[in-house]
N, C-alpha and C positions, 0 to 999 in steps of 0.2 A: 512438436507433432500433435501433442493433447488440443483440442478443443477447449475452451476454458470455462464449460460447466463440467467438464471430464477433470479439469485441474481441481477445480473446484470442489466436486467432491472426494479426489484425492486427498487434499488439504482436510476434506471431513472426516475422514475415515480415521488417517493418519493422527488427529487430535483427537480421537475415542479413545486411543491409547494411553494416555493419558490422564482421563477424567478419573478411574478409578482410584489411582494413585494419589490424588489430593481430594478426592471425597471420605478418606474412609476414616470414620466418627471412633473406630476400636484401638487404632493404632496411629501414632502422632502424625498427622497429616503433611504430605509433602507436596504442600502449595507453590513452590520452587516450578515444580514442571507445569504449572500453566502458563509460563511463558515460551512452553513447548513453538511459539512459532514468531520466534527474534528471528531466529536465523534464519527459517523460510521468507521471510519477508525482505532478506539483504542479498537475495542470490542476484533478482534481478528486476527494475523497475515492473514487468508485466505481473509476478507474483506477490509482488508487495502491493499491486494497487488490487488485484485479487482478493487478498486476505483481507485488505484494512476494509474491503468493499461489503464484507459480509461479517462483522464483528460478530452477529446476534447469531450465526447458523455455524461459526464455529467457537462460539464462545471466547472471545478476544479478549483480555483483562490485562490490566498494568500491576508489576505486582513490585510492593515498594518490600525490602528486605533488605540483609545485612551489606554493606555499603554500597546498597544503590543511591545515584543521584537524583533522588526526588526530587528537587529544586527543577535542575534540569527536565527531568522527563516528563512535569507535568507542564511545564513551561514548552516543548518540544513535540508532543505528541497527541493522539487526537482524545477528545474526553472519553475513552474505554471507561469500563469498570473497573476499579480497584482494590486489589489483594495486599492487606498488609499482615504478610508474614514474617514470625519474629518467633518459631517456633523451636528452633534449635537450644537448648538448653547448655548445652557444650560452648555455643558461642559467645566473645564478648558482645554486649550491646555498646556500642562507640554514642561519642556525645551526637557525634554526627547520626547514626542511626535514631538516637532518641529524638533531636529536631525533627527528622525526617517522619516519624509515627506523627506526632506533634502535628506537622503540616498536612498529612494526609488525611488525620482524623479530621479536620476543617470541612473537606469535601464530603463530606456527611453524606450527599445527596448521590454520589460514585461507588462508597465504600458498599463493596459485597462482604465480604472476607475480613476477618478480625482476629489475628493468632498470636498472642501475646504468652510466652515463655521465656520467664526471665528471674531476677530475683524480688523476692516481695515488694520490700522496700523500694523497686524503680517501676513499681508500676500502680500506686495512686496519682499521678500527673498525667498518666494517659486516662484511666478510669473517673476522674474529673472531671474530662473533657467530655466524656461520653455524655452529658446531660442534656440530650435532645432527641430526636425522633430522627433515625439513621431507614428512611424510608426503602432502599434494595438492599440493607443487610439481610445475609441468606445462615450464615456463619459466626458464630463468638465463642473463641476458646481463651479463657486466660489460666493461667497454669504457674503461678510461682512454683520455682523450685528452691526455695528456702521457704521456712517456716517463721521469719522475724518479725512478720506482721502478719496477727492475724486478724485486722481491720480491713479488710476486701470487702468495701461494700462497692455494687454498681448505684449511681443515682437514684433516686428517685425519679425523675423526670424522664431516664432513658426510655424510649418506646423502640421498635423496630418490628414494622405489623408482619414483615414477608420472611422475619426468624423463621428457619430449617432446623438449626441446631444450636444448641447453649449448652455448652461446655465449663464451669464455674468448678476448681481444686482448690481448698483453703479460701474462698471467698463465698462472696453468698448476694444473696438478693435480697432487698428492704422489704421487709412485711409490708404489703400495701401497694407493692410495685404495678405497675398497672401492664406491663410487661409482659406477662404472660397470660394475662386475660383479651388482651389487644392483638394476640398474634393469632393468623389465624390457619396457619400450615403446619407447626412447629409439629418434628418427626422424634427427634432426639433431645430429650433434659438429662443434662447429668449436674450434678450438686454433689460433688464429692468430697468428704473430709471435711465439712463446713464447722467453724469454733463454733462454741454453746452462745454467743451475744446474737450468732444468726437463726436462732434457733425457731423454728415454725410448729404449732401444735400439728396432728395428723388430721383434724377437722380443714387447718387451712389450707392442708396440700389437696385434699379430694378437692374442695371445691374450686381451687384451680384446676387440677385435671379436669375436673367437667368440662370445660372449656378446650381442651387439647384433642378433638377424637380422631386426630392424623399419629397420634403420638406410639411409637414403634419402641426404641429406646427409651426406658426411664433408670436412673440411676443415681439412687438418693445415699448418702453416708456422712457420718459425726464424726468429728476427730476425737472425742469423746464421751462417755456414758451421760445419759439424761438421766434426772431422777423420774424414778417408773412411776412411783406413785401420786405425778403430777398429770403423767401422760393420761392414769388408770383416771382419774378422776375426771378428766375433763373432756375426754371420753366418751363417756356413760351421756355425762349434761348435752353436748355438743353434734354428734353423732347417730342420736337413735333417727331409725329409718329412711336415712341417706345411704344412696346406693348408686353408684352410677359404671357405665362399663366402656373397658377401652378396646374399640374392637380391633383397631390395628397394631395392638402391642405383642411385640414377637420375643424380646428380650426385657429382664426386670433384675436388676441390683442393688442390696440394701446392704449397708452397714451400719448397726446402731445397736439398741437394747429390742428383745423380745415384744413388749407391751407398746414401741412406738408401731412394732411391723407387724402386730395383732391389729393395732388401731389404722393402720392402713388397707391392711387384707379384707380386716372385716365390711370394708365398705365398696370393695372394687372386684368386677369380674373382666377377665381377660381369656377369652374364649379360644384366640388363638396363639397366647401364648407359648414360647418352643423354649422357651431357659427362663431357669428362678435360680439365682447363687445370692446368697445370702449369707452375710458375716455378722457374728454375733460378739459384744462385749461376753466376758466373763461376767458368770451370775452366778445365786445358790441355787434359783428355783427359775425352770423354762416353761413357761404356760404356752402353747401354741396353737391352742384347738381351730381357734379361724386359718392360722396353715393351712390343716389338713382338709377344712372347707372349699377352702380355695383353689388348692389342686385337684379335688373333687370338677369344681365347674370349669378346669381347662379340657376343651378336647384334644389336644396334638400332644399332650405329655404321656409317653410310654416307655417304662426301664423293663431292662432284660439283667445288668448285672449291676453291681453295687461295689463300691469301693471305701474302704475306712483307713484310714490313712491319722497314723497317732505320731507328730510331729512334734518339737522341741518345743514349738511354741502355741499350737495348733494339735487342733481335731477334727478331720474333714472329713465327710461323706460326700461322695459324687455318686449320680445312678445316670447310667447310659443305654444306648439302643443299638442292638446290632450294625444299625444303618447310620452311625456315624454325625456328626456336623461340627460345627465353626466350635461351638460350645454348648459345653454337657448339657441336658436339660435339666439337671436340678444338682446343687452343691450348695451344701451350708457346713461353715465353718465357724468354729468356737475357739477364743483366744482364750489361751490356757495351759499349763505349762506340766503341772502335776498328772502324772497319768491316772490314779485314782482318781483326779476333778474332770478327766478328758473320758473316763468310762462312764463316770453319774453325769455331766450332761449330755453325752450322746444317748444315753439311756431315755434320760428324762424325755428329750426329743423325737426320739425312735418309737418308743412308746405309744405317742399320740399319732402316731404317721403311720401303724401298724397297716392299716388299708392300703397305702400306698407303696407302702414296703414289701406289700405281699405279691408285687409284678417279679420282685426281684429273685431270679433261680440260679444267678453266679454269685459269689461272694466273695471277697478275700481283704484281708486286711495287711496293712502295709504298716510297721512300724524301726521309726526310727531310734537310736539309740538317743534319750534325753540326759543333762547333766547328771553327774554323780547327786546332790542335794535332791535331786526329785523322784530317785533311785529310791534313797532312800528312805522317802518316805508316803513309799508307793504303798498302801494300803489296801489292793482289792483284794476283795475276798470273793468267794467263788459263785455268791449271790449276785454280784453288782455283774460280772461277766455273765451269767444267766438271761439277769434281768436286760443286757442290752441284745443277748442272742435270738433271745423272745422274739423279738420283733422282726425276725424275718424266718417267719412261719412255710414260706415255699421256697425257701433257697435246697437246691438240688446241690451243686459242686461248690465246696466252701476251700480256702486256700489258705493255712497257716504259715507267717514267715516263723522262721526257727527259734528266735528270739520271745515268742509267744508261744510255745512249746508248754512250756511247765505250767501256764497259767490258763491255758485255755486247757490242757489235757486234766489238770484238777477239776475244774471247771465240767466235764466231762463224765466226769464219776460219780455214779448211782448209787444214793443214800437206799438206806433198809426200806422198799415197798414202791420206791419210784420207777417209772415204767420210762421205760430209752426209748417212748416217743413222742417224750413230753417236749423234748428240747429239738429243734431244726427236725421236724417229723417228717419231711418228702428226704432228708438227705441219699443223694447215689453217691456221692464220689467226695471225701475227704483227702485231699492233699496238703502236705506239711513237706517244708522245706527243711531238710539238715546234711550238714556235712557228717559223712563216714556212717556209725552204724546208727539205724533210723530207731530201734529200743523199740519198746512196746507202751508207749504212753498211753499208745489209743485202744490198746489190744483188750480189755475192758467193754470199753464202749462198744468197739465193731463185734464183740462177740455177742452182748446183750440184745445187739440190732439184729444179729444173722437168728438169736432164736426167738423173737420178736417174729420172725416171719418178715421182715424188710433191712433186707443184709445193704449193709456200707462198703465200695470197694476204696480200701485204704490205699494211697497212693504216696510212694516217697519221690521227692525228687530232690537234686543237688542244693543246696543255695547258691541264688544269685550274687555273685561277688558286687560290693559299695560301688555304685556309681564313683566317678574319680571326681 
């Protein structure tokens, strides 16, 4: 009964549904559904010559994956674009699936799509083949999920000018690569976990980013610590008065040491950047003054509350905005086990961030119960807890879990001549979590505030029973 520009754009509409589901660069892509239109094209001769008739308006692609007959399909079908997905990590790759990568990487001149997940060691025979100029790749994700090899280099020679997105876990890119200076759209870099043999100074990443200024996602991390004072040095020589700015970067993630993400901050402004997370090795000493630069020159980052979260293995702050999104705009995390080393570096950090800390008017901290050994040789003193309260100077309503009771309530208690509005000065609302009777830990403090002339309303509530 349709018309067949009426079919037509039903067929358009009906594959929009679709396109999200295999674009999305945050969560493993499920390139399976762009062959969302096999089976419209087998109902009946009129819709199949329909579909094949407009590849380009409803984006039509051959997608070779786990036991398709590549042989066949390329042999049978008409030259579409091709998706080769291999992103399932759960699945076997068969000898026959590897021939078939093998065969399609040939078509260099079709291949859009490149999603290779699998184990390390079966994926330098496809990354060998890659040593040529893939002129409609849009896509390249490789992703070992074993760590056996950590020689993941791509080519030299590989180009692909119409690169979207590069996705590299445990592999890396050859210094030198002409790769990323040749593309001239690329929205999403991620380098994630890269060994120390792939290792790039922070001079030679700016000066690739000059080159990127479509680039939205950036997301760079070490699978382990660089030594800093190769980074500090070379730095100073390499660096003075380079500056350049990424004006479509919306999201930015780093994991490494302090002094590489100084030597990159200090050189880049991202104007509208909406999230900074950032994971840090263990250190003794956190310098981060270009940090707190940097979030200076972002206009879209605004916190209303703050979160510290003191985990078994980790130290986390996140700061958020009443108005929600995909992802917090700011969380940095410190690997770190002892909770005395998990209060002096969030101090140390907090510290320098004081301006930007001072958005923050909820507070509350989350801690977990860490091993017996780290228990024990927990160390703060009621200085170090001070020293990291300091730093949020306008927090209004602060929330103790119960387990932080006796150390923040110390913490709390005014020596001979100290005035109770030296510490969290705007507080209205103290809230502590305990089971049965709530004691007078605070009763100290909130009494010093009420004759201070800025009374605290103390608030007890239940604890939340452990997540299962």
């Amino acid at each position: 009964m349709l018309d067949d520009n009426t079919l037509l754009h039903v067929f358009y509409l009906y594959q929009l549904a679709f396109v999200e589901s295999y674009s999305d660069v945050f969560n493993y892509p499920d390139w399976d559904t762009a062959r969302w239109w096999y089976k419209p094209a087998q109902v009946c001769q009129r819709w199949r010559y329909l579909i094949l008739a407009s590849p380009v308006r409803l984006g039509l692609h051959l997608t070779c994956t786990y036991g398709t007959p590549v042989v066949e399909m390329l042999a049978h079908s008409p030259p579409l674009p091709l998706i080769i997905s291999y992103l399932d990590g759960s699945r076997h790759t068969s000898r026959e699936d590897k021939a078939a990568i093998l065969l399609a990487l040939q078509h260099r001149d079709r291949v859009r799509r490149i999603g290779l997940r699998m184990q390390a060691s079966k994926l330098p025979k496809f990354i060998k083949v890659m040593d040529g100029q893939f002129p409609v790749l849009e896509r390249l994700f490789i992703w070992p999920w074993t760590e056996d090899n950590t020689n993941l280099v791509l080519p030299t020679t590989f180009q692909a000018p119409h690169l979207g997105q590069l996705s590299l876990y445990c592999a890396a890119l050859p210094v030198g690569s002409p790769l990323l200076t040749t593309t001239d759209g690329l929205s999403s870099l991620e380098l994630w976990d890269m060994p120390l043999p792939a290792y790039f100074h922070p001079s030679y990443l700016v000066a690739q980013l000059a080159f990127m200024p479509q680039l939205e996602n950036l997301t760079l991390g070490f699978k382990s610590p660089i030594p800093t004072r190769n980074i500090e040095r070379l730095s100073l020589k390499t660096l003075i008065g380079t500056h350049i700015t990424l004006p479509n970067l919306r999201l930015l993630f780093f994991h490494g040491v302090s002094a590489y993400l100084e030597g990159l901050l200090a050189h880049i402004s991202t104007p509208l950047l909406e999230s900074i997370q950032i994971q840090l090795f263990n250190q003794l000493n956190f310098m981060v003054p270009h940090l707190l630069q940097f979030m200076n020159r972002m206009e879209n980052l605004t916190f209303s509350f703050a979160r510290l979260f003191f985990e078994r293995k980790y130290v986390i702050l996140t700061m958020d905005s009443l108005k929600g999104g995909r992802f917090v705009p700011f969380k940095v995390t410190v690997g770190c086990r002892q909770v005395d080393w998990q209060v002096s570096a969030a101090a140390q950090i907090f510290n320098v961030l004081v301006p930007v800390l001072s958005m923050v008017e909820d507070l509350a901290f989350v801690y977990e119960e860490h091993d017996p050994l780290s228990e024990q040789h927990n160390g703060i003193n009621r200085t170090q807890w001070r020293n990291l309260l300091r730093s949020f100077n306008c927090v209004k309503a602060f929330r103790i879990p119960e387990n932080l009771i006796s150390h923040l309530s110390h913490s709390f208690q005014l020596e001979d001549g100290e005035s109770p509005m030296e510490l969290l000065p705007e507080l209205k609302e103290l809230v502590y979590e305990k089971e049965g009777d709530p004691g007078d830990a605070f009763t100290p403090f909130i009494n010093a505030r009420q004759i201070a002339g800025h009374p605290v309303a103390l608030i007890h509530v239940p604890s939340l029973p452990a997540p299962l």
